[in-house]
C-alpha positions as CSV (number, residue, x, y, z in Angstrom):
1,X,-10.8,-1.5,-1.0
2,X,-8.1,-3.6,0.6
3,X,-5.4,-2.5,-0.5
4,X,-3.9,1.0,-1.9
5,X,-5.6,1.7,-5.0
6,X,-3.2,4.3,-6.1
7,X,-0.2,2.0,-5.5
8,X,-1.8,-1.0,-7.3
9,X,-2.6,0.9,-10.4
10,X,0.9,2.3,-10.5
11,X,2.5,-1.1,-10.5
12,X,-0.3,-1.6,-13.2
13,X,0.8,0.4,-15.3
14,X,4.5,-0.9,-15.0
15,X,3.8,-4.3,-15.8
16,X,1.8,-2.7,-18.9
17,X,4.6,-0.8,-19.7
18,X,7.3,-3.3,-19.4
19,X,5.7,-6.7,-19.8
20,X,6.7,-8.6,-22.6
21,X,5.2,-12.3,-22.1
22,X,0.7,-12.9,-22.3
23,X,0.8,-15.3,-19.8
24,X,2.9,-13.7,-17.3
25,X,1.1,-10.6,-17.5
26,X,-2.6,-12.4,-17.3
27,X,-0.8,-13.7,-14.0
28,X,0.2,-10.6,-12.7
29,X,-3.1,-8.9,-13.7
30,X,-5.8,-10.9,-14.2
31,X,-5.3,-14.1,-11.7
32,X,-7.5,-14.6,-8.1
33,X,-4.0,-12.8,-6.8
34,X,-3.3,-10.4,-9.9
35,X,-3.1,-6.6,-8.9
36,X,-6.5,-6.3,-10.0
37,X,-8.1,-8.1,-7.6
38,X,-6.1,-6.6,-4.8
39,X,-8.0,-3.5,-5.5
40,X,-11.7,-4.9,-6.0
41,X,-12.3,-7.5,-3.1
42,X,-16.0,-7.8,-3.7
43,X,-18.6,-7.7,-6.8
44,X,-19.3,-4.2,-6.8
45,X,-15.8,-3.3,-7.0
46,X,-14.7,-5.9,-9.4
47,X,-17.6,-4.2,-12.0
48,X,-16.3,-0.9,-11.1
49,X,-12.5,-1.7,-12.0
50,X,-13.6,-4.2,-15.3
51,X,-15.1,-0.2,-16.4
52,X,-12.6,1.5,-16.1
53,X,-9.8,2.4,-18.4
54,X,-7.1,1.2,-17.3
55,X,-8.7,-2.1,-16.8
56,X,-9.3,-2.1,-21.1
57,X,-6.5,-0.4,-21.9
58,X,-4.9,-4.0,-19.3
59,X,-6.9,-6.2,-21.9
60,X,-5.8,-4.3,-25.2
61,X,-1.9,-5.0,-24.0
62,X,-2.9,-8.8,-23.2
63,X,-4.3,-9.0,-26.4
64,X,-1.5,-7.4,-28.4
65,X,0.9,-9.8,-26.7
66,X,-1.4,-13.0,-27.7
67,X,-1.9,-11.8,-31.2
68,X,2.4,-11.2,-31.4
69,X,3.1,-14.7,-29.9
70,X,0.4,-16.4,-31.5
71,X,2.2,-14.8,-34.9
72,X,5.6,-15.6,-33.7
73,X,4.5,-19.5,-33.0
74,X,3.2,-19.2,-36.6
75,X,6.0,-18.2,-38.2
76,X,8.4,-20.7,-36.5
77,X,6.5,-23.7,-37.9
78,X,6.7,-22.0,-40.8
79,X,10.4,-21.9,-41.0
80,X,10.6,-24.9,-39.5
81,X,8.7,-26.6,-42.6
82,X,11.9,-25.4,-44.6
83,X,14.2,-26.6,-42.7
84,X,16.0,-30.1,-43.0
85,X,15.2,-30.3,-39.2
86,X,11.2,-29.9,-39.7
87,X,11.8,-33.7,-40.8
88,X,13.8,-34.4,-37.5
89,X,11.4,-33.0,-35.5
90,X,8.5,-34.2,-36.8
91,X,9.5,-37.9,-36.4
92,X,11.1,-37.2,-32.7
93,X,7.3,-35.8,-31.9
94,X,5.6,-39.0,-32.6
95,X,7.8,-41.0,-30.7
């Protein structure tokens, strides 16, 4: 493994612990230069790490956040229908 494993799975779990945005944390995690791939550099490695638990417990948290901003989006719109400004809005979109 390239780099230090025990390093990159510390900063792991910092970014699970503190991370508060999907896509910045699929960045930091998931991407050809996320912290996961800094510890698997070939195939065999890469099916070792997508076993192990930390790796699920990475895609739980990924999930969580996309299911909270996915509800958050919701809602806006939601509110946004109420609002005298939903009419605003609207007809600034379609220009």
């Amino acid at each position: 493994m390239a780099a230090d494993k025990a390093a990159v799975e510390q900063q792991i779990r910092y970014i699970l612990a503190t991370g508060t945005d999907a896509m910045t944390l699929s960045d930091q995690l998931f991407s050809p230069n996320g912290l996961f791939n800094q510890i698997a550099t070939n195939e065999a490695e890469r099916r070792q790490v997508a076993r192990s638990p930390l790796f699920k417990e990475a895609q739980r948290r990924l999930s969580d956040l996309q299911r909270q901003e996915a509800d958050e989006f919701a809602r806006n719109i939601r509110d946004l229908r109420t609002t005298s400004e939903s009419k605003r809005l609207v007809k600034m979109e379609r220009l």
